[in-house]
C-alpha positions in Angstrom: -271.4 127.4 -44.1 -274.0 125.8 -46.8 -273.7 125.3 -50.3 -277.3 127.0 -50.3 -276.4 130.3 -47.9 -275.8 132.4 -51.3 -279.6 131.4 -52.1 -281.8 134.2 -51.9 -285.7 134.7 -51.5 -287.6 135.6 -54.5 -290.4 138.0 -54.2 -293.5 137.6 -53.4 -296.4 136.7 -55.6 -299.2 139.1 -55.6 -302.4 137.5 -55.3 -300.4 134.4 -53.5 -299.1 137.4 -50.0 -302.8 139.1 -50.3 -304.3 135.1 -49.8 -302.1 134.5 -47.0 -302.6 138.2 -45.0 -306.4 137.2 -45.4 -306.0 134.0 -43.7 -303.5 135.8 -41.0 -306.4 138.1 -40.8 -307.9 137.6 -37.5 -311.1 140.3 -38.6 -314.3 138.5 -38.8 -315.3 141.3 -41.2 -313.3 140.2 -43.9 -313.9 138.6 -47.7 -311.0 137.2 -49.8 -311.2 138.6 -53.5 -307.8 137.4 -54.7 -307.9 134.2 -56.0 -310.2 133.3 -58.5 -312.0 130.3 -56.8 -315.6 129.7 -55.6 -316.2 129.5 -52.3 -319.3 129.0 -49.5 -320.6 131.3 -46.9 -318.2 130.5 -44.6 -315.5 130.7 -47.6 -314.2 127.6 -47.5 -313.4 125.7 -51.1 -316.4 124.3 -53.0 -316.1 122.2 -55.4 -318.6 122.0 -58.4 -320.8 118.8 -57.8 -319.9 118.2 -61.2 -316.0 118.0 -60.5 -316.5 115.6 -57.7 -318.3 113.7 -59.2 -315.7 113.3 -62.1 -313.0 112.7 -59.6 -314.9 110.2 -58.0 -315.7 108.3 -61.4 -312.1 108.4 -62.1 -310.8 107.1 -59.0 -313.5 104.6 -59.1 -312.9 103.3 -62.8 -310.5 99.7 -62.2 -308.7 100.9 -65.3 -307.2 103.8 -63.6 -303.7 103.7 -62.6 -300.6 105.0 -61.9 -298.5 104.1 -65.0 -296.3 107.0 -66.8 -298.2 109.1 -69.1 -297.5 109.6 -72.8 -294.6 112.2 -73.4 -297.6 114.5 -74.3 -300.2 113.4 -71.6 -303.5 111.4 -71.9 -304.6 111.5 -75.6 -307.8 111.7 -74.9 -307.6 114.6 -72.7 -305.8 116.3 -74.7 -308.2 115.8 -77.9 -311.0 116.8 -76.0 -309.1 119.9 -74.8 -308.5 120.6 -78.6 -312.1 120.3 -79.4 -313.3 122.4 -76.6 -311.2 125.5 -77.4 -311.3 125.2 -81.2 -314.6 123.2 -82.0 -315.1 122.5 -85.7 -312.3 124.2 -87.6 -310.1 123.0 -90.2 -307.4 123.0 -87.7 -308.8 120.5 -85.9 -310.1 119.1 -89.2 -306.5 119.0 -90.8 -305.1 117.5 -87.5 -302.9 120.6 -87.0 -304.4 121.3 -83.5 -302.4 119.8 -80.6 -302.3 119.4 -77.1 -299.6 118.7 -74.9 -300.5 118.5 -70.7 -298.8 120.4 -68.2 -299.2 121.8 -64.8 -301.0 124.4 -63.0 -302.1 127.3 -64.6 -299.2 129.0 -65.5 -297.3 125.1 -66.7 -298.9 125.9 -69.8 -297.5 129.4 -70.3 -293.8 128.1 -69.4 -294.3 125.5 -71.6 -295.2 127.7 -74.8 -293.0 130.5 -74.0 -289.6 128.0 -74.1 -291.4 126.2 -77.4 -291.6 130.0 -78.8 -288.3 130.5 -77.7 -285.9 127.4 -78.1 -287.9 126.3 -81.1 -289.2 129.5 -83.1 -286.1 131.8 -81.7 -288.6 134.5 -80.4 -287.0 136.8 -77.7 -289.5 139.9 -77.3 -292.5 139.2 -75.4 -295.3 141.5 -74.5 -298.0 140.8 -71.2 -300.9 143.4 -70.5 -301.1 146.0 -68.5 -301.9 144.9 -65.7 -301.7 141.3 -65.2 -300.3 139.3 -62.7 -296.5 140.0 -62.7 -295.6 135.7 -62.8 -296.5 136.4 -66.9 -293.5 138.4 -67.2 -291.5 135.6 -64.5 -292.3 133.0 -67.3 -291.1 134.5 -70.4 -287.9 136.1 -68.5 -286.7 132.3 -67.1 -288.0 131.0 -70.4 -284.8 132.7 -72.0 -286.4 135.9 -73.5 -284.4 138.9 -73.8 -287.0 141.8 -74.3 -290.2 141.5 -71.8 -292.5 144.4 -71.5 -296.0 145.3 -71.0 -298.3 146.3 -73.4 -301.0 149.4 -72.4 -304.4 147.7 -72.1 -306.2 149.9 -69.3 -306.0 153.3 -68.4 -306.2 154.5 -65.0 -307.4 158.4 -66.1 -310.8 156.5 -68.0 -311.1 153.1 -66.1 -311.5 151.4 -69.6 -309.0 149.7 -71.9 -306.9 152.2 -73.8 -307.0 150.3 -77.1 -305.6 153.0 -79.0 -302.0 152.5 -77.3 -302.4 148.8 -77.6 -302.8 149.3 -81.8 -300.1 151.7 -81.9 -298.0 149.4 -79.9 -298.9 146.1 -82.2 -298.0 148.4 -85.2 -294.9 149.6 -83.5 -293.8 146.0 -82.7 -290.7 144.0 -84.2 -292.3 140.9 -86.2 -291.9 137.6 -83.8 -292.7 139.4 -80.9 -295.1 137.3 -78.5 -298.3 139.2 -77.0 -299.5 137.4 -74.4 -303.2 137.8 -74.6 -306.0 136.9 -72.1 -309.0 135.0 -74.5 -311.9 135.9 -71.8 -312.4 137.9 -68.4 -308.7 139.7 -69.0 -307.3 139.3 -65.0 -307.5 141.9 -63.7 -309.8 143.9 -64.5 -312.4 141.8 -66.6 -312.7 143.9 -69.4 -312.9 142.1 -72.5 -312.0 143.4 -76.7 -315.0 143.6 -78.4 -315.4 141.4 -81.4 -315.0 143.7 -83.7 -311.6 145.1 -81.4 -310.5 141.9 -81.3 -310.9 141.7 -85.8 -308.4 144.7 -85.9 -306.0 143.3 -83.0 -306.1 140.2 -85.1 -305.7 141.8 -88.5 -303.0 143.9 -87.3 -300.8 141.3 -85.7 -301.2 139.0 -88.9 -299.9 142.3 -91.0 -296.9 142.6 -88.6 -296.4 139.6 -88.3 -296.7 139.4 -84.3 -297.5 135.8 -82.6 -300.6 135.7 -80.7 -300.4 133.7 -77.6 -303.7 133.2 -75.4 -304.4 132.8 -71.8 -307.4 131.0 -71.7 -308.1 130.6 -68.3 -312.4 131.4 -67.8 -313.8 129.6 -70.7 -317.5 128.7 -69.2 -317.2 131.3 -66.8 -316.8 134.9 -68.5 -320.0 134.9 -70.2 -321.5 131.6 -69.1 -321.1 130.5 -72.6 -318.3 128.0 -73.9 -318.8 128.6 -77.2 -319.0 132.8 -77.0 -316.2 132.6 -74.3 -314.1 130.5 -77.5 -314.7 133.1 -80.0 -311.4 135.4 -79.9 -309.6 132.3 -80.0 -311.6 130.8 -82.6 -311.4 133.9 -85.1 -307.4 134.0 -84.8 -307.3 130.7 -86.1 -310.1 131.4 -88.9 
């Protein structure tokens, strides 16, 4: 017997099984819209010109190596992140803005939710619905007691029910974490207006509810990384 027979398999991950039964897929007819990643005609992975070309300057640069990072990551990096999400606010002009790098697309969300947690001693947390279901993974291994969804689309209209998402801000115990998605909301792409996103934001601040943003398409929502900043942006304001 092994010390790791008790171990059982997690469940699968969404978007993760539906990549891997396309590529099991022997159907020429077929087009993989689950992971959000450009590809060519023959989709394979292409990779902006732009991005290589960084890479390449990077590996290329004789001050590059492979020394430990900073506790927080690359300074630089990180300031530049800070910059790019916030621009010119007093934030950023106070030096209250941070950034700390972490990994993968979801690194960042672990990393906040056990801040929120161990630090701030939140334990309710709130993701959309839907989303993908590793939000509500995070905050659960994170330590949080209470994870929910919160109603964002309705299935009778096919548009976001923001109605239900007030009344459930309103209803909410203070401290509790909303996970919100700052541009192109995954799945369904349906973005607050500005002025849905001033009473989300003025109601949250009343109850005293801790925004936490997703920002995952800046650039790529509206083709705008200043417009695709502005939800963000406005919280802070």
């Amino acid at each position: 017997m092994s010390l790791f027979d008790c171990v059982t398999p997690g469940p699968p991950i969404e978007v993760l099984h539906m990549k891997n039964r396309y590529e099991e897929d022997t159907s020429k007819l077929k087009i993989n819209l689950t992971v959000g990643g450009y590809k060519d005609d023959h989709g394979d992975p292409w990779v902006l010109p732009v991005v290589r070309e960084t890479e390449l300057a990077i590996v290329s640069d004789p001050r590059t190596n492979h020394e430990y990072l900073p506790a927080l990551g690359t300074e630089a990096a990180n300031q530049a992140a800070v910059q790019l999400l916030l621009g010119d606010c007093a934030a950023t002009r106070e030096g209250r803005a941070f950034a700390v790098q972490s990994l993968g697309g979801t690194g960042p969300i672990r990393v906040g939710a056990e801040f929120l947690q161990q630090q701030i001693g939140c334990r309710l947390a709130r993701y959309s619905d839907p989303t993908w279901i590793n939000h509500r993974d995070i905050f659960v291994k994170s330590g949080f007691a209470d994870v929910k969804t919160y109603p964002y689309w309705s299935g009778l209209t096919m548009a976001p029910d923001f109605e239900s998402l007030y009344q459930c801000l309103e209803t909410s115990p203070p401290y509790t974490v909303f996970l919100l998605h700052a541009q192109a909301q995954n799945p369904t792409g349906v973005d607050p207006t500005k002025d849905q996103w001033r009473k989300i934001c003025l109601i949250m601040k009343r109850c005293n509810l801790i925004p936490f943003f997703d920002c995952a398409y800046q650039g790529w929502a509206s083709g705008d990384m200043e417009e695709d900043a502005w939800a963000v942006r406005h919280f802070e304001e």
